[in-house]
C-alpha positions as CSV (number, residue, x, y, z in Angstrom):
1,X,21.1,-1.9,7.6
2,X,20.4,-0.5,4.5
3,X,16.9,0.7,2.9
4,X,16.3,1.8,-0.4
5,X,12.5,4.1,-0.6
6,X,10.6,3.8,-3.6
7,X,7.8,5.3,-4.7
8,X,4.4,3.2,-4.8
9,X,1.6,2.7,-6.8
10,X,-1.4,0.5,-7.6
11,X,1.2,-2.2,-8.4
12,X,2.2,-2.2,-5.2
13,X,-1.3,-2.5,-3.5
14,X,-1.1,-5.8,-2.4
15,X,2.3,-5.3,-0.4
16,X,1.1,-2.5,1.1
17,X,-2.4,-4.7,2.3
18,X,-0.2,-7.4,2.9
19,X,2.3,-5.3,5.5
20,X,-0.5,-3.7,7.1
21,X,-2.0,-6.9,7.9
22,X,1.0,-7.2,10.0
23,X,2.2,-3.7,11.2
24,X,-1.2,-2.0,11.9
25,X,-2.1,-5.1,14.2
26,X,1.3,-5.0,16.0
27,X,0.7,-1.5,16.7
28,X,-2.6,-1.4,18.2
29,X,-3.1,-4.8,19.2
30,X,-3.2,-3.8,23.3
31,X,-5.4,0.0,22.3
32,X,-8.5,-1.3,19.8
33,X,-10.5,-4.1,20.4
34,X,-10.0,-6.7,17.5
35,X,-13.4,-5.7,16.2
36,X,-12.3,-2.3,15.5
37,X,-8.9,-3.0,14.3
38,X,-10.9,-5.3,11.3
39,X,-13.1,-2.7,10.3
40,X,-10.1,0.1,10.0
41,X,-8.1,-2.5,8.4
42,X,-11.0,-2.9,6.0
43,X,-11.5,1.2,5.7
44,X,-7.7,2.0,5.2
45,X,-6.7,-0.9,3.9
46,X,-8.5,-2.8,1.5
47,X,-7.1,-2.9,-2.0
48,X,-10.1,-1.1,-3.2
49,X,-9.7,1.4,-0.4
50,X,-5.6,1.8,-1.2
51,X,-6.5,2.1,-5.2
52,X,-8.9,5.1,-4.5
53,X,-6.5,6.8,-2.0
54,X,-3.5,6.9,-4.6
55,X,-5.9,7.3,-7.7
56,X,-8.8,9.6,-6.5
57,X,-7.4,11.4,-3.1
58,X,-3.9,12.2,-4.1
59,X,-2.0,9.5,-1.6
60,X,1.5,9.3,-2.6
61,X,2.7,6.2,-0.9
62,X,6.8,5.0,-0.4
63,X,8.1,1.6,0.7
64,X,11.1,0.9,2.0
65,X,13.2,-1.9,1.0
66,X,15.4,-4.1,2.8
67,X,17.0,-6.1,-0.8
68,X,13.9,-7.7,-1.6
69,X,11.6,-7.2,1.5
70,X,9.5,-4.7,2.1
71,X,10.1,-3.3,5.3
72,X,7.8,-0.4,6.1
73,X,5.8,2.4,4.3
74,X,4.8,6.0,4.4
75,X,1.9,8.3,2.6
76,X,0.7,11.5,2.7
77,X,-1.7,13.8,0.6
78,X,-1.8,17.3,-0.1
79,X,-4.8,18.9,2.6
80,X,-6.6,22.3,2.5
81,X,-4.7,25.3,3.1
82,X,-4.1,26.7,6.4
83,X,-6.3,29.8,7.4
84,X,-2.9,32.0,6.7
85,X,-3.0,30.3,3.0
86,X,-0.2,28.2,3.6
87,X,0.2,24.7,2.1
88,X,-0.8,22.1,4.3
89,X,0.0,18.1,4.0
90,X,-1.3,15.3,5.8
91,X,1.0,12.6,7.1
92,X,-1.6,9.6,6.7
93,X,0.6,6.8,7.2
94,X,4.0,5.5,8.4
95,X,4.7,2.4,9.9
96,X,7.5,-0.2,10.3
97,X,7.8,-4.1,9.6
98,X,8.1,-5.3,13.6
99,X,11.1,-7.1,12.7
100,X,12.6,-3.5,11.4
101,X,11.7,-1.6,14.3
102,X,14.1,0.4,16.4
103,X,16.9,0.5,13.0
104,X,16.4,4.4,12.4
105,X,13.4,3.4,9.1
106,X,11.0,5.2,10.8
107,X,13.0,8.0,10.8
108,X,13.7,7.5,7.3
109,X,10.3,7.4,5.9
110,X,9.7,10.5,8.3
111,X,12.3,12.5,6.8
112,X,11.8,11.7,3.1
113,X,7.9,12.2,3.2
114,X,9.0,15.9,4.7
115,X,11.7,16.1,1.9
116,X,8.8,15.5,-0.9
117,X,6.4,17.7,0.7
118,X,9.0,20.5,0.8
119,X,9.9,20.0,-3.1
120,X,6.3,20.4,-4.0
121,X,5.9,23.1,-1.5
122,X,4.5,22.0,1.3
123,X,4.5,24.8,4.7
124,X,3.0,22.4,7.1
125,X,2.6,18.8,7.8
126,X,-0.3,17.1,10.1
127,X,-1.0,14.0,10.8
128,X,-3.3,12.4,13.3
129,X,-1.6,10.0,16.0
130,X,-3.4,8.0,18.6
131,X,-3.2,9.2,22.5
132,X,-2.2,5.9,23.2
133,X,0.6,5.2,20.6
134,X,3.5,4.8,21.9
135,X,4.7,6.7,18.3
136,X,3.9,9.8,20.2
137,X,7.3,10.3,21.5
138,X,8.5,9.8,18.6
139,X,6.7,12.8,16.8
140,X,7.6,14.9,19.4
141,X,11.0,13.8,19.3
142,X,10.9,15.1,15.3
143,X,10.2,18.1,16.6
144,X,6.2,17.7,15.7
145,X,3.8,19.7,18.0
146,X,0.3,18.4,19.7
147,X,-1.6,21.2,18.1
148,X,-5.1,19.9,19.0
149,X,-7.0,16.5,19.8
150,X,-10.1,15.2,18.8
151,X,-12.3,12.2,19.2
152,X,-13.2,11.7,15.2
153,X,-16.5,9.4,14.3
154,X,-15.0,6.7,11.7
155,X,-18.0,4.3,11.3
156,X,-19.5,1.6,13.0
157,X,-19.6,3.5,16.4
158,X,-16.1,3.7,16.1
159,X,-14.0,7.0,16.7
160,X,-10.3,7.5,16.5
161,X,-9.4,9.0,19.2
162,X,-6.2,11.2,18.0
163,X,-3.6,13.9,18.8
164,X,-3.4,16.1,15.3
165,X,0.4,17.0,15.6
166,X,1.7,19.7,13.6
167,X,5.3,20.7,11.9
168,X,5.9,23.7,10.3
169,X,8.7,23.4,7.0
């Protein structure tokens, strides 16, 4: 099947909202309780909260296309520097449409976030993955790295409760 990525912007706010409402659900429907899944929906997702990520934090969000669908989405942002003074980006999202899944997008996505990072410089990519995604394997099978875990407050009594996986470019 064929995908065509194209870069996002506030245009493109409610598809991304609109996927999410679909993907982020499918994905950790059996690991957070629907009460948490709403609030990080809210605090990731809301079109407020996706205007200030690309606007004020430097979010550079793609969507894939299948012809006219949107069928999955990546972003990442430009973090601080390593202690050795190396560029560092952050993988924040990347997530398939369900009815894409298992097609080689997510590989896609994965490989042309690394691609931009490189061609602006990036040395390092993170991103934060939870222990119970079944994603995992696939990070490590892109030759990611569990550099460290964490248990990370988001709100509400609510904590993400993450691998931080790490590839060096």
């Amino acid at each position: 099947m064929e995908f065509e990525i194209k870069r996002a912007d506030t245009a493109d706010i409610p598809t991304i909202h609109a996927m999410a409402q679909v993907v982020f659900r499918d994905t950790y429907r059996t690991i957070l309780s629907p009460q948490q899944l709403d609030y990080m929906l809210d605090w990731m997702y809301s079109p407020r909260n996706l205007e200030d990520q690309i606007i004020c934090q430097g979010h550079n969000y793609f969507i894939a296309w299948q012809g006219e669908t949107p069928a999955g989405y990546v972003s990442f942002n430009e973090d601080k520097p390593a202690q050795d003074g190396r560029r560092v980006f952050h993988l924040q999202k990347i997530y398939v449409m369900p009815a894409y899944q298992g097609q080689g997008l997510g590989s896609a996505l994965f490989d042309h976030a690394l691609a931009c990072i490189r061609g602006i410089g990036g040395q390092r990519v993170e991103l934060n993955v939870n222990r119970e995604n079944p994603a995992l394997q696939f990070y490590l099978h892109k030759g990611m790295k569990k550099a460290r875990q964490g248990d990370f407050p988001i709100g509400q009594g609510y904590y993400m409760n993450d691998y931080i996986m790490s590839l060096d470019l």
